[in-house]
Every structure is written in structure tokens, then in C-alpha cells.
C-alpha positions in Angstrom: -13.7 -35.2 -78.9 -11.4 -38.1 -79.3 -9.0 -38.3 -75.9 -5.6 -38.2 -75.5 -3.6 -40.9 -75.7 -1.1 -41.2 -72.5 1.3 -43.7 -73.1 4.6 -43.6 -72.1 7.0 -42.2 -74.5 8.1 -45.0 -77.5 11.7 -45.6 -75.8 12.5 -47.7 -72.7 12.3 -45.1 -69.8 15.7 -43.9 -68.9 16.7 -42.7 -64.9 18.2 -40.1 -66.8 14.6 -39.0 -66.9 15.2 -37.6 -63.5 17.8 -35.7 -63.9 16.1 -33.7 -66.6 13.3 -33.2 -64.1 15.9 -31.9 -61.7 17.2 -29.3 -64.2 13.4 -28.6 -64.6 13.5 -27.7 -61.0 16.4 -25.8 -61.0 15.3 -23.5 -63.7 12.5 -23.0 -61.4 14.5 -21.9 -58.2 16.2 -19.2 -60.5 13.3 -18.5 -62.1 11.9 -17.3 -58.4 15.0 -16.3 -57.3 14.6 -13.3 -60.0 10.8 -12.7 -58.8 11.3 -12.9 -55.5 14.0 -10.6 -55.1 11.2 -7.7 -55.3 9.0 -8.9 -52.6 12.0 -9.5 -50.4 13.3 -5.9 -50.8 9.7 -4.5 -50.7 10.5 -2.2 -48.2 13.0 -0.5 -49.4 12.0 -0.1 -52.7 8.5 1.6 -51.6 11.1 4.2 -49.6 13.4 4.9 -52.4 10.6 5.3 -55.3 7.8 6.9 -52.5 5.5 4.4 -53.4 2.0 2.9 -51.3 0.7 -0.3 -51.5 -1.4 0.2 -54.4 1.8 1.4 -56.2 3.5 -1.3 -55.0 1.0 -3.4 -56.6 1.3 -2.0 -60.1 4.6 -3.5 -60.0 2.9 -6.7 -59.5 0.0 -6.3 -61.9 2.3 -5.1 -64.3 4.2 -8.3 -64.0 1.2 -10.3 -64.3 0.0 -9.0 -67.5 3.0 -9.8 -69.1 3.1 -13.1 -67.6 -0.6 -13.6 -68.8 1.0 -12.6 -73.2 3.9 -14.7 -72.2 2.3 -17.8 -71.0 -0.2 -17.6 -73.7 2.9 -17.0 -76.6 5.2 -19.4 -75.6 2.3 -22.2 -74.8 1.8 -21.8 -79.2 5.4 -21.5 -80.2 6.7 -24.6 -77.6 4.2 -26.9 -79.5 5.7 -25.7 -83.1 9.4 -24.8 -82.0 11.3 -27.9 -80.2 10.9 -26.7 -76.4 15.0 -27.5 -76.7 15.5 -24.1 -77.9 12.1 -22.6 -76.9 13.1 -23.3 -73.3 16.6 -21.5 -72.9 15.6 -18.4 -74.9 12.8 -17.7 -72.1 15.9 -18.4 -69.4 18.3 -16.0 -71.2 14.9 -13.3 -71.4 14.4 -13.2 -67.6 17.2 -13.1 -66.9 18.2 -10.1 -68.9 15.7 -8.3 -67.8 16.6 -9.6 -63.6 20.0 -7.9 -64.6 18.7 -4.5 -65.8 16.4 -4.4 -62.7 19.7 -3.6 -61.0 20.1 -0.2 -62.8 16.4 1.3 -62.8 16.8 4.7 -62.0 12.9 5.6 -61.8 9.2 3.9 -61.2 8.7 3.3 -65.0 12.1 1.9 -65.8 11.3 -0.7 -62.7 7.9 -1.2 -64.1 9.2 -1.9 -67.3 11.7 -4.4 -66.1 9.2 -6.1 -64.2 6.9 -6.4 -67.6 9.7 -8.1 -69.0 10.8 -10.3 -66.4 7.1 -11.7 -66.4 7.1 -12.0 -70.0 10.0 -14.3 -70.1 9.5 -15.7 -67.1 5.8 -17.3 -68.3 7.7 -19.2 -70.4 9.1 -21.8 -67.7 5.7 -23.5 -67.1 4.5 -23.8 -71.2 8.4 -25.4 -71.6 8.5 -27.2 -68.5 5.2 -28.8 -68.3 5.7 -30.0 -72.3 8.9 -31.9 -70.9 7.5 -33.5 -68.2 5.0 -35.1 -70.4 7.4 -36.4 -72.8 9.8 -38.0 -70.4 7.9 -39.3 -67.6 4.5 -42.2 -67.3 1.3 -41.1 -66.9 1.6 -42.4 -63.3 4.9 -40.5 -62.9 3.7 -37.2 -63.7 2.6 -36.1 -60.4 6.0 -37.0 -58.6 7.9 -35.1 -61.9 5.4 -31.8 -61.5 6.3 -31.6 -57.9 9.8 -31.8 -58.6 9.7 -28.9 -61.5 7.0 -27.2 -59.0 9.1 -27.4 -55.9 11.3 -25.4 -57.5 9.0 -22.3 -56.9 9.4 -23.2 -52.8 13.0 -23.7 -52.9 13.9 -20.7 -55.0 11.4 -18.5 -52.2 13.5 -20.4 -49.8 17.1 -19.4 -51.1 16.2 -15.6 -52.4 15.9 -14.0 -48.9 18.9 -16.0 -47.7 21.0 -14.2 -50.6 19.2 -11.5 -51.0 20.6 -10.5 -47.4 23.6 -11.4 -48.0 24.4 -9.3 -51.0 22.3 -6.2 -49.5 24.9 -6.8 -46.3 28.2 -7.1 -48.8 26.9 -4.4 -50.6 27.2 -2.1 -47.8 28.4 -3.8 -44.5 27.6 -0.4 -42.5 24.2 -0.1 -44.2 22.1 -1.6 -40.7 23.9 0.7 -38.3 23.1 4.2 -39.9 19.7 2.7 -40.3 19.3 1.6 -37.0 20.9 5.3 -36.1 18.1 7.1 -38.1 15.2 5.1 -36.4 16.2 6.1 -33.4 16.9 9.7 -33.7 13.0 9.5 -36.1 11.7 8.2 -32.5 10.6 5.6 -34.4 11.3 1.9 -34.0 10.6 1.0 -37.9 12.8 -1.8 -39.9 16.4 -1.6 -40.7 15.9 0.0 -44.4 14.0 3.2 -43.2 17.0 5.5 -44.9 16.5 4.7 -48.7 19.4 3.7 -50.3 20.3 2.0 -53.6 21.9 -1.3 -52.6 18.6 -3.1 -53.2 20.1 -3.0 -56.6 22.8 -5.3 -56.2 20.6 -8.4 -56.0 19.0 -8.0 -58.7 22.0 -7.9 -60.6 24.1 -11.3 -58.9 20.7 -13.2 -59.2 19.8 -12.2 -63.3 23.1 -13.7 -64.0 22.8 -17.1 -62.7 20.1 -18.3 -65.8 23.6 -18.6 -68.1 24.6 -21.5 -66.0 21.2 -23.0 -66.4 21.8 -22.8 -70.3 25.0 -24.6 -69.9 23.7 -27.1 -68.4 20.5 -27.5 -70.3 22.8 -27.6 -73.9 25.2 -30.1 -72.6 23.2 -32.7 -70.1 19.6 -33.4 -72.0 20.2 -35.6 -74.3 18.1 -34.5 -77.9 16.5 -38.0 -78.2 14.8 -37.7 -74.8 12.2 -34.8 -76.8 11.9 -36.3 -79.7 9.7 -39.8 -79.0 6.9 -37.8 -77.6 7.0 -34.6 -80.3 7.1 -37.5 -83.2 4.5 -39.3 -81.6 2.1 -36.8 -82.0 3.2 -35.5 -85.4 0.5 -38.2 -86.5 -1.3 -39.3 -83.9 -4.6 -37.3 -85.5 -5.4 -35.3 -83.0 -7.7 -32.6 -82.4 -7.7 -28.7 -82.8 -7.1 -26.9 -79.7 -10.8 -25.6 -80.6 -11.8 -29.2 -79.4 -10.0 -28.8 -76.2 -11.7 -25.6 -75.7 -15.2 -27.7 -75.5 -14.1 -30.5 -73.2 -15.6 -29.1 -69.9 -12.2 -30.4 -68.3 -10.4 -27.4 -69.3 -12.9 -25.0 -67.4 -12.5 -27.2 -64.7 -8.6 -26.4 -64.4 -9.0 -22.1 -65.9 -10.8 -22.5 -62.4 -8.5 -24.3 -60.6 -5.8 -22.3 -62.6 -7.2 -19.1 -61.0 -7.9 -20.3 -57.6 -4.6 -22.1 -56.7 -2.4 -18.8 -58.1 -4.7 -16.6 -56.5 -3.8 -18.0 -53.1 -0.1 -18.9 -54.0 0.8 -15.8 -54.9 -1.0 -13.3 -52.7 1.1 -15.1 -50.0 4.4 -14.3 -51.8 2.9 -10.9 -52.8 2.2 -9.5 -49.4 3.3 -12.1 -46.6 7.1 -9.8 -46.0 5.2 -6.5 -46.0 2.7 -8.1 -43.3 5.2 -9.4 -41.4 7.2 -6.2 -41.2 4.3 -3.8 -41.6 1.5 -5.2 -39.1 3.1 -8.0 -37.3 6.4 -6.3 -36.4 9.1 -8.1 -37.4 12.6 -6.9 -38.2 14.0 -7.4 -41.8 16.0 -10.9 -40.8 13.1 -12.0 -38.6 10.8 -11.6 -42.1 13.8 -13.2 -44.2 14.2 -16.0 -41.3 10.4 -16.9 -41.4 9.6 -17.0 -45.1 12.6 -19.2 -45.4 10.8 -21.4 -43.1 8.0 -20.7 -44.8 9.1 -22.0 -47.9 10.7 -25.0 -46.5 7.4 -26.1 -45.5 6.0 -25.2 -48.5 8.3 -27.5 -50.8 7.8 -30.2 -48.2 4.1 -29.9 -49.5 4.8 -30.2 -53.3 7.2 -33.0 -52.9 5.2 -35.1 -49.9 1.9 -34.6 -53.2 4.1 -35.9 -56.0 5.3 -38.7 -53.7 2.0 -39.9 -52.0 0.4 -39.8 -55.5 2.6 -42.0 -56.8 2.4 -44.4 -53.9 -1.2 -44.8 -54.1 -1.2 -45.5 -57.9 1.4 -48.4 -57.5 -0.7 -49.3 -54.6 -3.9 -50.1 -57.1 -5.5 -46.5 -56.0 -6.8 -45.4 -60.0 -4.8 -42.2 -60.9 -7.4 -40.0 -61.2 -8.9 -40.6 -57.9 -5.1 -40.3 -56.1 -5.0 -36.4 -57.7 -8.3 -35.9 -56.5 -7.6 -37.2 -52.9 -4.3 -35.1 -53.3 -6.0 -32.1 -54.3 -8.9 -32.6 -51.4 -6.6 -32.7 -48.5 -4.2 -29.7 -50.1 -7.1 -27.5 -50.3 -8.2 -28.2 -47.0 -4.9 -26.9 -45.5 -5.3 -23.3 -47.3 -8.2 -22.8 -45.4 -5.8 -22.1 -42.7 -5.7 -18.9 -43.7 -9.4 -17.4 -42.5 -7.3 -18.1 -39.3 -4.4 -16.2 -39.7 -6.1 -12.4 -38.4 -7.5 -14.0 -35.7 -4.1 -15.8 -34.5 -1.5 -14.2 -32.0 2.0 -13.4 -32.8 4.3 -16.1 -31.7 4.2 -20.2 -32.1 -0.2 -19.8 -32.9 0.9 -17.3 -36.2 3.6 -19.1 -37.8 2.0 -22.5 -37.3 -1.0 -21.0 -39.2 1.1 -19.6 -42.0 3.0 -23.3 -42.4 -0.1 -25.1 -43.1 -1.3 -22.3 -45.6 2.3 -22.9 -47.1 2.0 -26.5 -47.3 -1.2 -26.6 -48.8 -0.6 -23.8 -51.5 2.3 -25.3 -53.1 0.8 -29.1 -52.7 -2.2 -27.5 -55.0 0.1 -27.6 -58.0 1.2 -31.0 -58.7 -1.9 -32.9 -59.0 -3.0 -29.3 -60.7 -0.6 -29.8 -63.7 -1.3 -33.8 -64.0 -4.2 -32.9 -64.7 -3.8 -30.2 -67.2 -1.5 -33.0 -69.0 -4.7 -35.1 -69.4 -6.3 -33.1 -72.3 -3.8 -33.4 -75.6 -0.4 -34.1 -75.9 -0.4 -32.5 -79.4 -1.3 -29.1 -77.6 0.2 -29.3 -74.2 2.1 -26.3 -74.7 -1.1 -24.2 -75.6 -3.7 -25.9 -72.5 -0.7 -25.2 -70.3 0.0 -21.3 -71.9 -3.7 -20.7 -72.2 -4.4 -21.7 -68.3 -1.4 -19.5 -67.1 -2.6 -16.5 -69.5 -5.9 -17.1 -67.0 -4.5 -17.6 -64.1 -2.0 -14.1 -64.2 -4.7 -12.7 -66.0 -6.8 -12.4 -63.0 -3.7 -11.7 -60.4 -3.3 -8.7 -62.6 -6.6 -7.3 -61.6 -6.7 -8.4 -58.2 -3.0 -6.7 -56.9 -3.9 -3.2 -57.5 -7.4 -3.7 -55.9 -5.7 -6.2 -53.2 -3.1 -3.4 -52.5 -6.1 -0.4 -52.6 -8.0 -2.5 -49.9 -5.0 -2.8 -47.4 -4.5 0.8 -47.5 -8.0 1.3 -47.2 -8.0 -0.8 -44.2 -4.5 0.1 -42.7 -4.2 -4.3 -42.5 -2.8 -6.7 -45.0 -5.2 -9.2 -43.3 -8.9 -9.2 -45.1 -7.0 -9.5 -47.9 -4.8 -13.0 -46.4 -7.5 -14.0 -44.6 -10.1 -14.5 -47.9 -7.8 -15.5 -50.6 -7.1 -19.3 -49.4 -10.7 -20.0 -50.1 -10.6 -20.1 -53.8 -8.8 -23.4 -54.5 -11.7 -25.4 -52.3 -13.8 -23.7 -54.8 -12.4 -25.1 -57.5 -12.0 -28.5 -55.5 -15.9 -28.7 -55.8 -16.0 -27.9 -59.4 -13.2 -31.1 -59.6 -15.1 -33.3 -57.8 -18.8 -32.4 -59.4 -17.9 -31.5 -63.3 -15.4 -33.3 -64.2 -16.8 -35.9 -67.0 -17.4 -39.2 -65.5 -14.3 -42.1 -66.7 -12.6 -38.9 -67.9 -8.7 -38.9 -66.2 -9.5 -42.5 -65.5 -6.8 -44.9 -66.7 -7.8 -45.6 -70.2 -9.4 -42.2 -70.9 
């Protein structure tokens, strides 16, 4: 297989370079914003639809499947379609289908919009990832992914900040009937245990906000910034995806692929519902911590990009700074075979924060990676690994959500899933083709 090549684009780099990975990042954050809106309002919407955890988790697998045909669609059409208007089509999707979230009046119509969402929504990483490589150094890369990346934490950090805001605006007196009906129940449950419909309202404020995004994209990234890398491999000979489905390297990342998303989002799947469920927090104690959460966990992804870099320019070789990267991030989501054994308090939330930090440092040096194998079909590799990746979460919510009711605990399930990405740290570190990601490769 002849390698890549993975020189920097045929134009002087530009700072403006930057700010297109900050508009990366900020499709990102309402990208999540739109996801996480479900997982935040859990609660309630298991009490208005009736629905257990294995229910629940049809809404996820459903998602997932239609992430898994999204990734895999978009990752072909960005690499035949200019990713200029490949990229705002999957923005104006989601968030179409974030809008009409707000007006499911049953399980299927909410299943439905959720099987949208995730087909649209596959289409930020395919898009994303193909812009990255064209603006930014081989050396870069890293920092850039985190950046795009980051925006995954900071969007899980804003969405239960306004998700509680618009439930609260949408019906100011909505905590002190609830807080009336626990008490007369003789229970002592969270605030939402009378169903209403204001979950809805969210869902509605936060579709909107991808026309903005749009705007912006149309009139700030300047056409010219796409076009060295996409001419550059009009005729640079390179192979058929076919070839990049024999280099071992890309089994390496379906792997990695799995494992990091596996943990990632089985954290943003069930961390609210354990914290309210079987740890006892209140709805704005779960909002407050998951902020925090997320915080930490952007602080990961950025403090990754950043370190990476600093070793390069240091003389560290590239490959071996991801690697080290990688190492120490998959370390840190071992933290979570702790977390059932830890008490409430300080010992908990500690716990949780390194798993955080960890999760989300996974994906930099995870995409830097992925940009190694052909710029000609960097679209595809990065389409193809998601289709994997969501692929698997599909099967693994229903049976995830089957075992906590089984078990009446969210925490076999939290306390296993942070092991996969060292797994796919060994794979790194023993298959990976010698001189391979080197400089020069």
C-alpha cells in the first residue's frame, strides 16, 4: 500500500486556520447540546412515556443505528461533495429533527426523532475531521482535534445549564407542585415525579440554534482554505479505500473506535439516571455535577491536543507523543472499576472527574491517528470507524439498560465499561506496523 502523504496544505498556513477550528468546535457544542438534551431530561421523559431502562435505551440504540448509516453516508459523500456544503446540510438535519423532538406526542414519534437526530448528527465528525486535515500540519492535528473534540465536553457542559433554565421559564411553579406531590406520595423522589410536558421546550430553543452555525460557516471560512488539500489529492494517485481496508492500522483504530465511544458514551448515557436513581441526588445537584463533569472533561481533550503538540516541537517524534497521549488517557478511565466501590461525597466525584478527563482525552490522539491512513479517503476511514463505533453502542444500550434493571444498579454496567480503551491501548502499542505514523510514513 503506498502511504499517505502528510504535508501541509500547498498555501502558507493562515491563523485564520484557527478560527475555522473554533467554528469546528462550535458546531460540536450544538451538536451535543441537541443529544444531550435527552439524557438531561431522562427522568421525566421515562414518567411521561412509562418507560424502564431498557426502553429508555431503545431511544439510545435507536439513535445509534442511525448514527452508524450516517457516519458511514456522509464519510463517502464528504470525499465526492465539497465538505463546504456537505457540512451545513448535516447542521440544518439535526437540527430539524432537535426541533420536532419538541412536539412528540408518543414513544415512536420520539424514537423517530431520535433516528433522525443521529442520522444528521453522524455527519459532524466525517465533515469535521476532513477539515481539520486540510487546514492544519501534521504536527497540529492533535491540538485542532481537541479543539473540534472539546466541543462534545463543552456542549455536555452548557445543555444542563439551559436545559434548566428553559424547563424553569417554561413553567416557573413546575418544582413546587412537584415537590407537593412527593410529599403527599411519602416519597422523597426528584423534582419531576408529576409528568408534565415542559421537557419539550428544550428541545425546541436548542434545535434552533444550528441556523446561526450556518451563518457563520457561509460567511467566515474562506472557500480557498478547502480547496489546496481536495486538489491536492485529485492527483496525488492514491489508493482505493479497499487498500485502506488491508493496512492493519485501520483495525487498530475500528478497535480503538469502539472502545473509546463505548466508555464515552455510556457515561453520558447513564451518569444523570445514576446520580438521581442510586446515588440520590436532586435534579440541580445532577445538573450541577455533570457540568462539573464536563468541565473536567474538556480540560482533558484540550490539556491532550496541547501536550502533544509541545512534545513534537520539543523533538518527541509524533507518533510516539499520541501514543504517550493515549497511554496516560486510558489509564485515567480505569477509574471507573472504582466508582461502585466509592462513597458518596468528595471519594465519588473525584472518581468520576478522572474517568471524565480520561474519556474525552482518548479522542484527540484517536482522530490524529485516523488522519494517518489517506487523505484522498479521509471522509470514508473517518465514516466507516464511526459506522463501528455506534454500531456496537447500538447493541450494547438495550442490553446495558436490561442489565441495570436486572440488577436494580447502574453500576456493573459503569464500573466495566472504562476498560475497553486500555484494550485497544495494547493493540496500539503491539500491531501497529513498525515506522508506520512515524514522520515520513
Amino acid at each position: 500500500m503506498t502511504p499517505s502523504t502528510d504535508s501541509p496544505p500547498q498555501v502558507a498556513p493562515s491563523p485564520w486556520r484557527w478560527w475555522v477550528c473554533l467554528l469546528l468546535m462550535l458546531a460540536t457544542v450544538i451538536n451535543y447540546m441537541d443529544r444531550m438534551a435527552l439524557n438531561q431530561m431522562a427522568r421525566r421523559i421515562k414518567l411521561y412515556f412509562d418507560l424502564n431502562n431498557q426502553e429508555y435505551g431503545y431511544l439510545e440504540s435507536a439513535f445509534s443505528v442511525a448514527f452508524a448509516i450516517g457516519a458511514v453516508s456522509t464519510g463517502w459523500l464528504v470525499d465526492r461533495v465539497s465538505v463546504r456544503w456537505v457540512y451545513p446540510v448535516m447542521v440544518l438535519g439535526w437540527s430539524a429533527a432537535g426541533v420536532l423532538t419538541g412536539f412528540a406526542s408518543g414513544f415512536w414519534m420520539l424514537l423517530g426523532c431520535r433516528f433522525a437526530l443521529g442520522l444528521f448528527e453522524a455527519g459532524n465528525w466525517p465533515c469535521g475531521m476532513k477539515t481539520t486535515r486540510a487546514v492544519l500540519r501534521r504536527e497540529e492535528r492533535s491540538l485542532g482535534n481537541s479543539l473540534f473534540q472539546s466541543g462534545t465536553a463543552l456542549g455536555a457542559v452548557v445543555a444542563p445549564l439551559v436545559v434548566l433554565a428553559l424547563l424553569r421559564s417554561a413553567d416557573p411553579g413546575e418544582p413546587v407542585r412537584n415537590a407537593i406531590v412527593s410529599v403527599t406520595g411519602g416519597t422523597f423522589a426528584a423534582v419531576a415525579d408529576a409528568p408534565t410536558d415542559t421537557w419539550k421546550y428544550p428541545f425546541r430553543v436548542i434545535g434552533s440554534l444550528g441556523v446561526v452555525w450556518i451563518a457563520l460557516w457561509f460567511l467566515t471560512v474562506p472557500r480557498a482554505m478547502l480547496r489546496p488539500a481536495e486538489e491536492s489529492v485529485a492527483g496525488a494517485g492514491l489508493v482505493h479505500f479497499r487498500d485502506v481496508l488491508r493496512d492493519a492500522r485501520f483495525w487498530i483504530l475500528f478497535a480503538m473506535s469502539i472502545g473509546i465511544n463505548v466508555t464515552w458514551h455510556g457515561y453520558r448515557t447513564w451518569l444523570p439516571l445514576y446520580l438521581q436513581e442510586q446515588r440520590g441526588f436532586s435534579e440541580k445537584e445532577m445538573s450541577q455535577f455533570t457540568t462539573l463533569y464536563y468541565v473536567v472533561a474538556d480540560i482533558g481533550s484540550w490539556t491532550v491536543g496541547g501536550v502533544t503538540l509541545v512534545l513534537c516541537r520539543r523533538g518527541t517524534a509524533v507518533h510516539r507523543s499520541r501514543v504517550l497521549a493515549y497511554g496516560f488517557c486510558a489509564a485515567c478511565t480505569l477509574a471507573t472499576v472504582a466508582v461502585p466501590f466509592l462513597p458518596n461525597g468528595v471519594p465519588l466525584q473525584l472518581g468520576l472527574l478522572v474517568v471524565a478527563f480520561g474519556a474525552m482525552g482518548l479522542f484527540p490522539t484517536y482522530f490524529a491517528l485516523s488522519q494517518e491512513l489517506s487523505a484522498a479517503h479521509q471522509g470514508k476511514v473517518s465514516g466507516s470507524l464511526g459506522m463501528c463505533a455506534h454500531g456496537a453502542l447500538a447493541l450494547a444500550y438495550p442490553v446495558e439498560g436490561y442489565l441495570t434493571d436486572l440488577t436494580k444498579s447502574y453500576e456493573p454496567v459503569l464500573g466495566a465499561i472504562g476498560v475497553a480503551p486500555l484494550v485497544a491501548f495494547v493493540l496500539l502499542l503491539w500491531l501497529w506496523p513498525p515506522g508506520r505514523g512515524a514522520e515520513g510514513a
